[in-house]
LOGU-640943 format. One line per 3 residues: number of its first residue (from 0); their letters; for each residue x, y, z of C-alpha. Coordinates in Angstrom, 2 decimals. Layout:
N
NUM) a) X/Y/Z | ...
//
This chain:
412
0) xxx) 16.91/20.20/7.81 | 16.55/18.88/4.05 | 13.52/16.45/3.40
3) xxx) 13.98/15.27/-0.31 | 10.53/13.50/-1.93 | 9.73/13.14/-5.29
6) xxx) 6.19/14.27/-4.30 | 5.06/17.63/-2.90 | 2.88/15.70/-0.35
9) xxx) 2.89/12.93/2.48 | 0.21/10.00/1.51 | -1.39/8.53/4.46
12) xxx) -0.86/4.98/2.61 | -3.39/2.52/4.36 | -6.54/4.14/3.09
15) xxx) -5.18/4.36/-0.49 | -7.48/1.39/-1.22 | -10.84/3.59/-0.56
18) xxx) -9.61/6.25/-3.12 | -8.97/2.96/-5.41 | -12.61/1.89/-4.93
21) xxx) -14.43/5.58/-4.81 | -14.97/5.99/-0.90 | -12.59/8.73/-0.37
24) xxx) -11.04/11.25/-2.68 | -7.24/11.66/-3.09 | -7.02/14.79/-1.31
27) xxx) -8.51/13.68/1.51 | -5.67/10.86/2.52 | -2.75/13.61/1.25
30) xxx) -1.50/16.84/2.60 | 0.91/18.63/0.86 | 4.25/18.78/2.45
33) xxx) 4.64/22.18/2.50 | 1.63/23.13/4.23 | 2.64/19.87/6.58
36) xxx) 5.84/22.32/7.81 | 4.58/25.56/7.11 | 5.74/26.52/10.82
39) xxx) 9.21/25.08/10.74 | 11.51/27.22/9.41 | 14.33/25.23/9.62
42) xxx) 12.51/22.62/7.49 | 13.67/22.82/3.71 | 11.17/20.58/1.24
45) xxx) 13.10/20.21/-2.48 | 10.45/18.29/-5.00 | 13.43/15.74/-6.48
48) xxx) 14.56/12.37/-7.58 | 17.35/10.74/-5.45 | 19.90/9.41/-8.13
51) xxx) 22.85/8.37/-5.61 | 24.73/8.52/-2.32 | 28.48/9.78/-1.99
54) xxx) 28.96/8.32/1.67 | 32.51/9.59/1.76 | 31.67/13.10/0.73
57) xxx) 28.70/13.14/2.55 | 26.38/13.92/-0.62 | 23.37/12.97/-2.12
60) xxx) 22.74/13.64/-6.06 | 19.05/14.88/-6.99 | 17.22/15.20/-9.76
63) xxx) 14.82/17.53/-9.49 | 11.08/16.80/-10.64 | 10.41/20.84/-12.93
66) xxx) 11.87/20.33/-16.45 | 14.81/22.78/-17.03 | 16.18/22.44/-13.52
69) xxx) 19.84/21.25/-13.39 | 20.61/17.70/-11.32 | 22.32/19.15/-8.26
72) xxx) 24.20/17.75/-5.48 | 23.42/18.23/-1.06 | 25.63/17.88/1.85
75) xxx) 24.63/16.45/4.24 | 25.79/15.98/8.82 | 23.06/13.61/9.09
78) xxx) 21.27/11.19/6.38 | 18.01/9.23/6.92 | 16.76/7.48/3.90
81) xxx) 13.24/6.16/4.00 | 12.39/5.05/1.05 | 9.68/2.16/1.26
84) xxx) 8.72/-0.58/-1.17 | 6.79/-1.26/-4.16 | 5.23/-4.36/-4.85
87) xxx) 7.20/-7.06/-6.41 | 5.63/-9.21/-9.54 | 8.06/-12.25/-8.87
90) xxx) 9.96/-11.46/-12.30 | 6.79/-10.45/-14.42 | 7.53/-6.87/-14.84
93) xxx) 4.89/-7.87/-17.44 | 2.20/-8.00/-15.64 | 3.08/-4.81/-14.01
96) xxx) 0.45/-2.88/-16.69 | -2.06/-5.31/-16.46 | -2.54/-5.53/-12.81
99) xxx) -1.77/-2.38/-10.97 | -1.61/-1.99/-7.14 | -2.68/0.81/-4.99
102) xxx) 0.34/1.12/-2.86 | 0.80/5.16/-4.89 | -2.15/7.83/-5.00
105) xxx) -1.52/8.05/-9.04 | -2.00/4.21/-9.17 | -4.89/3.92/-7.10
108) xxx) -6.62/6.85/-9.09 | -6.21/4.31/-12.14 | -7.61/1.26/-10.26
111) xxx) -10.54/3.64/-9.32 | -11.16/4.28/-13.59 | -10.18/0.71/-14.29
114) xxx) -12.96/-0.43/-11.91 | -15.87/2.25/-12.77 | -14.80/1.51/-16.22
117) xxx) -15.73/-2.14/-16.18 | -18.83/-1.54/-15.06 | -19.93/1.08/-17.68
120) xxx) -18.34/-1.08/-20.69 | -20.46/-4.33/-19.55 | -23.46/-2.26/-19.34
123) xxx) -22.17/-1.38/-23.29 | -21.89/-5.27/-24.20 | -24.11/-7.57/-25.22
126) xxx) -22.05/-11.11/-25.62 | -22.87/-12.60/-22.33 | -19.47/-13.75/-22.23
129) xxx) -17.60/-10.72/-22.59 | -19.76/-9.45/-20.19 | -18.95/-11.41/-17.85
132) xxx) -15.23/-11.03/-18.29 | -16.01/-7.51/-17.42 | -17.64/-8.48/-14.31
135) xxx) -15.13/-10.14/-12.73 | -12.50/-8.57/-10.63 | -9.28/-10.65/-9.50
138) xxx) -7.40/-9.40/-6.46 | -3.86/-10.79/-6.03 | -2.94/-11.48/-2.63
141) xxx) -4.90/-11.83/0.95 | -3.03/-9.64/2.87 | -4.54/-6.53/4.66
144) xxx) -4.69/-5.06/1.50 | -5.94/-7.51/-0.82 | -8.96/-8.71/1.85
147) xxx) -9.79/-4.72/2.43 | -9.54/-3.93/-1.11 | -11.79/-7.18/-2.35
150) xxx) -14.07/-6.34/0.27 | -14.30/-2.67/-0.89 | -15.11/-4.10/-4.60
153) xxx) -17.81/-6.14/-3.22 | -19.37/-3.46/-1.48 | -19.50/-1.29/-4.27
156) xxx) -21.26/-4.16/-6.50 | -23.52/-5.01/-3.67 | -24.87/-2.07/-2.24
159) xxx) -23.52/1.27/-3.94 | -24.48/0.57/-7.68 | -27.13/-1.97/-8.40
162) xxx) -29.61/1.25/-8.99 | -27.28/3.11/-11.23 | -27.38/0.40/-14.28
165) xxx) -30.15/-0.30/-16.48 | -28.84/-3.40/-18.39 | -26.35/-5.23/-16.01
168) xxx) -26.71/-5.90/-12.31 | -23.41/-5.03/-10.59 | -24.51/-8.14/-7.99
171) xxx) -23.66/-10.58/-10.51 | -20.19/-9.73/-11.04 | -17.45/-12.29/-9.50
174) xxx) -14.75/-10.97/-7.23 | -11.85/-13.69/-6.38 | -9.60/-13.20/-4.16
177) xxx) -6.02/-14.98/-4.53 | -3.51/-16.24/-2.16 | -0.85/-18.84/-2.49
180) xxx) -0.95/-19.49/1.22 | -3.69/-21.26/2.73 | -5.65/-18.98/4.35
183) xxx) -6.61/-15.21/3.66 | -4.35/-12.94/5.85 | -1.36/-15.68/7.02
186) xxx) 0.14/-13.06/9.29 | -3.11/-13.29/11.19 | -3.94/-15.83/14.01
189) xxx) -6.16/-18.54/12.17 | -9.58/-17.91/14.11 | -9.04/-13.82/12.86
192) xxx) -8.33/-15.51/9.25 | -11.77/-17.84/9.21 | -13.69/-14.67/10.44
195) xxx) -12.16/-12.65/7.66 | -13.11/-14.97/4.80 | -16.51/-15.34/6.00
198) xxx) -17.10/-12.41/6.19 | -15.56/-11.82/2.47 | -18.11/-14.27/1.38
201) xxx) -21.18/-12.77/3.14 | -19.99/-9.50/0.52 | -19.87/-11.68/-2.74
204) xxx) -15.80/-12.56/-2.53 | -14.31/-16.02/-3.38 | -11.46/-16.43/-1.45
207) xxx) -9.50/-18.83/-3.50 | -6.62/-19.99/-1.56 | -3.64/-22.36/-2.21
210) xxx) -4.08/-20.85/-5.71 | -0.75/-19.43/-7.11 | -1.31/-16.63/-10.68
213) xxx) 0.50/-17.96/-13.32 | -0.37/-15.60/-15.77 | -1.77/-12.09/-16.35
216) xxx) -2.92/-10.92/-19.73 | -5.24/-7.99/-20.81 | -8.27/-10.58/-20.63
219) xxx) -7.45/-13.31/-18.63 | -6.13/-14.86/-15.38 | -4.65/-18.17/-14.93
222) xxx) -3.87/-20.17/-11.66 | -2.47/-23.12/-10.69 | -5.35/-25.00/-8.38
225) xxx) -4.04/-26.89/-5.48 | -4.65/-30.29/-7.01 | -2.12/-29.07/-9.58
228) xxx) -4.42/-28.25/-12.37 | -3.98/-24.71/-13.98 | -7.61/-22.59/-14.30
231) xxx) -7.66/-19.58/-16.65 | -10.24/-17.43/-15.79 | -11.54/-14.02/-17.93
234) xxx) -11.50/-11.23/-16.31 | -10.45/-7.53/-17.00 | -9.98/-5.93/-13.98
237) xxx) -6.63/-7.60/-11.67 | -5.48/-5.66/-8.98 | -1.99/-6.65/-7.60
240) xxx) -1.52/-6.68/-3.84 | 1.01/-9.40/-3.27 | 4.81/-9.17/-2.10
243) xxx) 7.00/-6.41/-2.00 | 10.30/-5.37/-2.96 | 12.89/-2.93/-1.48
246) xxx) 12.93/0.58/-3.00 | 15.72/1.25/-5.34 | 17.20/3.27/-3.00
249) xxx) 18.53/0.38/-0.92 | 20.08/-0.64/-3.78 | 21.98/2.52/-3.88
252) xxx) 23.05/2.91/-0.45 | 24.08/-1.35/-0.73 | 26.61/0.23/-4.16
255) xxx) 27.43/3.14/-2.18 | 28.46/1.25/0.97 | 29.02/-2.21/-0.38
258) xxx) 26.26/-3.67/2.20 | 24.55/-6.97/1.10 | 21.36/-6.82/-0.06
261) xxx) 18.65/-9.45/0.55 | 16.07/-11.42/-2.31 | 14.02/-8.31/-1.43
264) xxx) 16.40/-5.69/-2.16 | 16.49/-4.90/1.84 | 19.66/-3.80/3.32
267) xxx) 20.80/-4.76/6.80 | 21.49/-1.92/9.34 | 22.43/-2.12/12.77
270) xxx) 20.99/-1.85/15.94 | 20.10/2.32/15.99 | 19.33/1.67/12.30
273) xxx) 22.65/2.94/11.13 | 24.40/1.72/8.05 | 27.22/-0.33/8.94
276) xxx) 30.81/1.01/9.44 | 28.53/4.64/8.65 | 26.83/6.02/11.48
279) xxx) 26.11/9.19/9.90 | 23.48/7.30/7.55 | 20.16/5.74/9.78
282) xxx) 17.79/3.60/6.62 | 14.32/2.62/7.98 | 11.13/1.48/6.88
285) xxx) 10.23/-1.74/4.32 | 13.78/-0.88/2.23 | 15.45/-2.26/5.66
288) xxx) 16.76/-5.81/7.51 | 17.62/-5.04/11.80 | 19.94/-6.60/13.42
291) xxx) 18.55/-7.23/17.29 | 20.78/-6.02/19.95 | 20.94/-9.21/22.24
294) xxx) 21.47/-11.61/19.61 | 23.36/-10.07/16.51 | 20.45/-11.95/14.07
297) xxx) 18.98/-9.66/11.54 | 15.34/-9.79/11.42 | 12.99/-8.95/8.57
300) xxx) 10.32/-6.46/10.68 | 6.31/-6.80/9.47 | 6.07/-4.42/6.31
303) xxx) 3.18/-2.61/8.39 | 2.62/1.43/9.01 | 3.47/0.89/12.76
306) xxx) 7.00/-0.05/12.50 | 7.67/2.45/9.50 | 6.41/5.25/12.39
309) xxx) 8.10/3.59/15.12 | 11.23/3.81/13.25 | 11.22/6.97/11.84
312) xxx) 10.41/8.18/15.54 | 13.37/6.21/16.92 | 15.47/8.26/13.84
315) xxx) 14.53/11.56/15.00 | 14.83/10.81/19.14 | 18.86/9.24/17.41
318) xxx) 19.80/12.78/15.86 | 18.49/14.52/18.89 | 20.34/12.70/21.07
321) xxx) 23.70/12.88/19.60 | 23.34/17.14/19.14 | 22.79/17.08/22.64
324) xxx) 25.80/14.63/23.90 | 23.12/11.67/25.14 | 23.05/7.67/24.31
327) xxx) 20.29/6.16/22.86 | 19.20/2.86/23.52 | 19.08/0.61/20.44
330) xxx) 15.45/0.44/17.97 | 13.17/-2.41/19.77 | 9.70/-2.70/17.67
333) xxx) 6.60/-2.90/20.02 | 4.08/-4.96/18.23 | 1.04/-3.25/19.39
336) xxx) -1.23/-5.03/17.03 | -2.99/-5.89/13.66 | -6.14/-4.82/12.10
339) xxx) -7.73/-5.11/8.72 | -11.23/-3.99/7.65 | -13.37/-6.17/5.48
342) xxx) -16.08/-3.57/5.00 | -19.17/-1.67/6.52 | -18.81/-2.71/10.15
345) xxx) -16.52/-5.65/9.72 | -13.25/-6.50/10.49 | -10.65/-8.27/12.67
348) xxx) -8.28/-7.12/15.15 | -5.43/-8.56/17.24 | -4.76/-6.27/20.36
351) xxx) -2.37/-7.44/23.16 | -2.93/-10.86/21.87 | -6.92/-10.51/22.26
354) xxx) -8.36/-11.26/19.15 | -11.78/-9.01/17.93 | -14.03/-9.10/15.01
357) xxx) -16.79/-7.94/13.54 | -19.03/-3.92/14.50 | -15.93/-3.80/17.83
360) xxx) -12.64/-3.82/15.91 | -14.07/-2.22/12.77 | -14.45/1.07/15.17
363) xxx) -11.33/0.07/16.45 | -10.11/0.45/13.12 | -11.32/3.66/12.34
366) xxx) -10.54/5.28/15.42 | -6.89/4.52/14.69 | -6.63/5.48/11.18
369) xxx) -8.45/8.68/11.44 | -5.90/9.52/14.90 | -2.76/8.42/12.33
372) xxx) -3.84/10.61/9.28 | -2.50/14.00/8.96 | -4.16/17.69/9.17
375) xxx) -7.74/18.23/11.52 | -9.60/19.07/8.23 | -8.48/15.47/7.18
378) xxx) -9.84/13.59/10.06 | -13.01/16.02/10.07 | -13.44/15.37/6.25
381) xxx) -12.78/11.84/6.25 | -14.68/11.27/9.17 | -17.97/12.71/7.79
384) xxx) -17.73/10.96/4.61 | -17.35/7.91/6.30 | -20.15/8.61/8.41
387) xxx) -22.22/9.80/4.89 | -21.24/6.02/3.40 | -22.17/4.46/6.28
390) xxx) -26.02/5.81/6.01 | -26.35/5.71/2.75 | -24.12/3.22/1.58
393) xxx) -23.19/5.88/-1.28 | -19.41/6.71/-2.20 | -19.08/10.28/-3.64
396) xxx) -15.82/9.79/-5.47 | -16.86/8.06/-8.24 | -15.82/10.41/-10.82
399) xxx) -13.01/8.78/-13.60 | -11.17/11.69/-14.55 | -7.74/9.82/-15.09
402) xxx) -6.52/9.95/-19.54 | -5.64/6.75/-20.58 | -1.85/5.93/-20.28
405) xxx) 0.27/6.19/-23.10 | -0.19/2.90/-24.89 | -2.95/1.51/-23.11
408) xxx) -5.64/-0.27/-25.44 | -8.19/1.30/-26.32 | -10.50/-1.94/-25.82
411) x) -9.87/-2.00/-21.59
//
């Protein structure tokens, strides 16, 4: 067995956020890969780009990540690709540097520095304006990930660093968060959604909904307002958390096998997640479209962590079940929830169709992620530095170690 990554470790994605915003560090959300199957022997790890699929010589062509190291080809019985999604701009690759998104450990290490960093250069200015601009933090998008990371930002201001700055208070910064649709967290029943932005608002966030970004520059954001008016606001810290887009390996596989890709970049597979008219090739996760069994429609699947996992489980029950001679039913997704975290002992919940809020599903919430992330010392380590922000309201990884990117101005 050949597992192919371009990164020599598994990221436990959904707490990327609290790396972005200083309440974990990266190591403790990653493990590297090779100490993840340091008992399987038959488990091969090669550090590598994928470049391409040869379906009808069963190949894949790699690039590997060391400098000096010819592009090589592998065979392959058996191919799962799982390659996930990034987050789509909407055709403003533009914005792409201005706003970044914490859906990669190397990006959220940047959010963490562009944060920090806006703090320490308003406690540098003295123009109350510029200032301000400093102050305020725009999140893109009220999904899980846009409410938890606005709601991580407010924490910080609010309770972490009003003692650690002599000429601003972090308190009177402005967080808004922004969402087209109209209500934070659509994929949410409403009462879970008016919980949610109350509780965003009890932390210093402005949910601004029915507000659509228009534009992103280095030291503004504009919006177009419901009533159809367009608001620029300064700001210099935008974080991006809205829409994704297939990874580029759908794309690849839809050239290689001349499968249809969606708006999205997704590719449709079949029932067992194989590639059509190729059922040596299985694609799952976000990159992905699955056609239901009883009705032949293809259905877009929730871009969540539980169906990535339920799929990739399904995968590996597939292969088994062919080396030893047995069917296998075809992929059904059990919904066995939703959750989002606002903050220190808030957040909502949908279990079984029970909704929960507030101190219950916010344990609920970190019971699961801790039993989801990878390695005991993770959990252990996670765990008590939860329990050390919890009591103190402190984060420890604060520290902005990140260079500036090549080209970046100076002035951010």
């Amino acid at each position: 067995m050949t597992l192919v990554d371009r990164n020599n470790y598994h990221l436990f994605q959904p707490l990327s956020y609290q790396v972005a915003t200083g309440a974990l560090s990266a190591v403790e959300i990653a493990a590297p890969l090779r100490r993840v199957f340091r008992r399987d022997r038959n488990v091969r790890v090669l550090l590598g780009d994928v470049t391409g699929f040869d379906l009808a010589r069963r190949t894949v062509a790699l690039r590997p990540e060391a400098d000096g190291v010819a592009p090589r080809e592998e065979e392959y019985d058996t191919l799962v690709v799982a390659g996930g999604s990034s987050y789509s701009y909407f055709g403003h690759d533009e914005w792409r540097s201005v706003a970044l998104e914490v859906k990669s450990l190397p990006s959220a290490m940047r959010v963490r520095g562009r944060i920090l960093g806006a703090f320490e250069a308003a406690e540098l200015e003295d123009d109350e304006e510029a200032r301000a601009a400093w102050l305020t933090f725009v999140v893109v998008g009220a999904g899980p990930t846009g409410v938890e990371m606005a709601g991580q930002i407010g924490e910080l201001a609010r309770d972490t660093l009003p003692d650690d700055f002599r000429s601003i208070d972090p308190r009177s910064g402005r967080i808004l968060l922004v969402e087209a649709a109209d209500r934070v967290l659509p994929s949410f029943p409403p009462t879970l959604s008016r919980r949610a932005a109350h509780s965003l608002r009890q932390l210093g966030v402005e949910p601004l909904t029915g507000n659509t970004v228009v534009g992103i520059d280095a030291s503004a954001v504009r919006m177009s307002r419901p009533d159809g008016g367009v608001e620029t606001v300064p700001a210099r810290t935008v974080i991006w958390a809205a829409g994704v887009t297939a990874s580029p390996l759908a794309g690849l596989l839809a050239e290689a096998s001349g499968a249809e890709a969606d708006r999205a970049g997704r590719i449709a597979v079949e029932p067992d997640l194989t590639l059509p008219g190729h059922p040596e090739v299985l694609a799952i996760g976000d990159m992905v479209r699955v056609r239901d069994a009883r009705t032949g429609e293809v259905e877009v699947l929730p871009g969540l962590a539980p169906v990535a996992m339920q799929e990739g489980r399904y995968a590996g029950r597939l292969v088994g079940d062919r080396l030893a001679g047995r069917a296998t039913r075809p992929f059904h997704y059990r919904d066995k929830g939703l959750l989002a975290t606002i903050g220190r002992a808030r957040a909502v919940a949908q279990i079984a169709r029970i909704p929960v809020s507030g101190f219950p599903a916010w344990i609920l919430w970190l019971v699961v992620h801790l039993y989801y992330l990878i390695g005991f010392a993770n959990r252990l380590v996670v765990l008590l530095r939860w329990a050390y922000n919890f009591f103190t309201r402190g984060r420890a990884a604060r520290i902005v170690i990140e260079p500036r990117e090549p080209g970046e101005p100076a002035d951010r």
